[in-house]
C-alpha positions in Angstrom: 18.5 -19.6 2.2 16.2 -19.7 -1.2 13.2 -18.3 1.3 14.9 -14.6 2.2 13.1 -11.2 1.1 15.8 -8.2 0.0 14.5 -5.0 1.3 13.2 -3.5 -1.9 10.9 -7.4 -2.3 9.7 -7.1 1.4 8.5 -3.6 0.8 7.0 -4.7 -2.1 4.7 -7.3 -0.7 4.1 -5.3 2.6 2.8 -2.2 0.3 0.7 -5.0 -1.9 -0.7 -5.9 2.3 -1.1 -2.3 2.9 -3.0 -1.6 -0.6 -5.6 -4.6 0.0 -6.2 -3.6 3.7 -7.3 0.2 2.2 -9.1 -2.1 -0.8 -11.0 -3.9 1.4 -11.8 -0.6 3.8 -13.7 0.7 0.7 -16.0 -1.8 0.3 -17.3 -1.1 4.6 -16.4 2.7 4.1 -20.6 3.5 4.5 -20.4 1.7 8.3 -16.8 3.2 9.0 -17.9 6.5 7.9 -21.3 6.5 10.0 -18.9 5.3 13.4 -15.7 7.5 12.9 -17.0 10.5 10.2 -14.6 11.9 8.6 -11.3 10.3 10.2 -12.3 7.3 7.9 -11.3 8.6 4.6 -9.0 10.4 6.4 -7.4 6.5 7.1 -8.4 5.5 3.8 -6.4 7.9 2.7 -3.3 7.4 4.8 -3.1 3.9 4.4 -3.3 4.4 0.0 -0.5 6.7 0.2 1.7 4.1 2.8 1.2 1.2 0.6 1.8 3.3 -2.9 4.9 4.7 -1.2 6.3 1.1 -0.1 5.1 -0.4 -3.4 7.5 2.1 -5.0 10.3 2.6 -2.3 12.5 0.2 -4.6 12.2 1.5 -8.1 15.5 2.3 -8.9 15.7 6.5 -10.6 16.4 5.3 -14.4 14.3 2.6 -16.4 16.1 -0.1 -18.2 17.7 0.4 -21.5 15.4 -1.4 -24.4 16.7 -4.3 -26.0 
């Protein structure tokens, strides 16, 4: 059907998920910092590197030749 993902698109938009969650943890990182220390750029930083990694898991090794 027109509505399935490939891999490389599903990681994509999962990685996009993952990179707005770590976004939006930013913007609460005073509170989150005050209740878990430093385990909360410790997840910050764990869920930036997930989502960067997934964002680029399908980038193929050469770019496209120019026109």
């Amino acid at each position: 059907m027109g509505f399935e993902l490939n891999t490389g698109k599903r990681n994509f938009w999962i990685g996009n998920a993952v990179l707005t969650l770590a976004m939006v943890m930013l913007f609460f990182m005073g509170q989150l910092s005050e209740a878990m220390g430093i385990w909360a750029a410790v997840l910050w930083m764990a869920l930036a590197a997930v989502g960067v990694g997934l964002v680029m898991s399908d980038k193929s090794g050469e770019p496209p030749t120019p026109d």
